[in-house]
N, C-alpha and C positions, 0 to 999 in steps of 0.2 A: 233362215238367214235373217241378219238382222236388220234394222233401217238401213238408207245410206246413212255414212257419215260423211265429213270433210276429211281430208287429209290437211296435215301441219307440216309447216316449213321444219329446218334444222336451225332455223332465228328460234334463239332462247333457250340452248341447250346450253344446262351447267354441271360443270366437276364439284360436288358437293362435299365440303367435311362435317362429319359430325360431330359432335361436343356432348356429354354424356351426365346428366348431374340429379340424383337423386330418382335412378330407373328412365330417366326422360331423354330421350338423345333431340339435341335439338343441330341443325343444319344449315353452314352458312356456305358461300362460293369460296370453295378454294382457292381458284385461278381462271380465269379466264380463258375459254379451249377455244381452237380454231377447226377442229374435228372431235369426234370420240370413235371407238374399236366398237365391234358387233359387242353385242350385253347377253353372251351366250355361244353357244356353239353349237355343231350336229354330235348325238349320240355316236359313241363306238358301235358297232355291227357284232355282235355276237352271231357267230354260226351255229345254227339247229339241223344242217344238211348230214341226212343219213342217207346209208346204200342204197333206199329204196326211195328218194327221191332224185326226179328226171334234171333238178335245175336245185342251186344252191338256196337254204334260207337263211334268214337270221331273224331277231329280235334286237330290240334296243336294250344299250348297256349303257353306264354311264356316261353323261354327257362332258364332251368336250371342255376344257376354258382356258385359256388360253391367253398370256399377258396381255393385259390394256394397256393397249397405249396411247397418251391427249398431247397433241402438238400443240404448245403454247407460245404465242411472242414472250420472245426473252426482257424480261426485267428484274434485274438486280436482288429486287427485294422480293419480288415471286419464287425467284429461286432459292435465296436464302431460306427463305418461310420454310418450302417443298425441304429442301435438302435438310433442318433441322428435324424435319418427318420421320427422317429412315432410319429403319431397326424398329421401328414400333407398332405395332399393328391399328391400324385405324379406320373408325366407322369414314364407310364413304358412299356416297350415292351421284346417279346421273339424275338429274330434274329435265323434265322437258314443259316449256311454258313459264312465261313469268307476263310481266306487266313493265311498261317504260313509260318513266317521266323524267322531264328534262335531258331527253338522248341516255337516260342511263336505266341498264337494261337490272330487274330487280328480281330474281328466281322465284317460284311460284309450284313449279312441280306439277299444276293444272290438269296439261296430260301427260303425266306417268311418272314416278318416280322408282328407279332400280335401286335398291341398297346391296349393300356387301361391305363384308369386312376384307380389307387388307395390306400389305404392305405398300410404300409406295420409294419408287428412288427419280431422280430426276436426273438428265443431263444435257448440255448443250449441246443445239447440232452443228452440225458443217454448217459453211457459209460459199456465198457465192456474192461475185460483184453485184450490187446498188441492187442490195437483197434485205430483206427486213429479221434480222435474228431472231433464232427460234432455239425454243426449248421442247424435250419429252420428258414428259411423265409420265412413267410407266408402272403400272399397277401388278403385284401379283396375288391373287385375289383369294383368301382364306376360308372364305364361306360361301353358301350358295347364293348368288344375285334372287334376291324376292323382288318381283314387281308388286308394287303398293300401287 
């Protein structure tokens, strides 16, 4: 087992896009999240139980995944941005860790960066009285999440 470590808050967690030029993908914040989705899922169960065993088995099959979805305060121009997105596939990552100056929080990816490719569409949610409007962005994800 290994050292302790610290455990980290969910302050500085970012919805990353990537931008791609010359083999290099480079990564800015997309949008501003107020939460993110598990970055993964449990394996399907595949069944290996024969006649001659007392109790069922299985093995692991491929792993779950299931849409992402980042609830964001709603702003105009975040949505527009998001909504010009869809139909396209694109590099995207969660960043965990950045750095802040002057109250503005600066992505960093420190501890852990998940990437994946995929689609993404956005839309407005419900409201409720002297509520702060929100948006989802939801991800349908094309490729496997690598942890970097």
């Amino acid at each position: 087992m290994s050292a302790a470590t610290t455990p980290t808050s969910t302050y500085k967690s970012f919805l990353m896009k990537g931008t791609t030029s010359g083999g290099t993908t480079t990564y800015d914040k997309l949008v501003d999240i107020k939460n993110y989705p598990d970055m993964g899922g449990s394996p399907e169960l595949l069944e290996t139980t024969t006649l001659s065993d007392g109790m069922q088995t299985h093995i692991f099959g491929i792993q779950q995944n299931d849409t992402k979805e980042f609830t964001c305060n709603y702003v105009k121009s975040d949505y527009s941005a998001i909504k010009a997105l869809e139909g396209v596939e694109q590099d995207l990552a969660v960043w965990f860790g950045g750095t802040v100056a002057d109250g503005v929080a600066t992505p960093t990816g420190e501890d852990g960066k998940m990437s994946f490719k995929g689609y993404v569409s956005v839309y407005v949610n419900g409201g409720d009285v002297n509520a702060v409007r929100e948006m989802t962005v939801s991800v349908a994800v094309s490729t496997p999440i690598v942890f970097e």
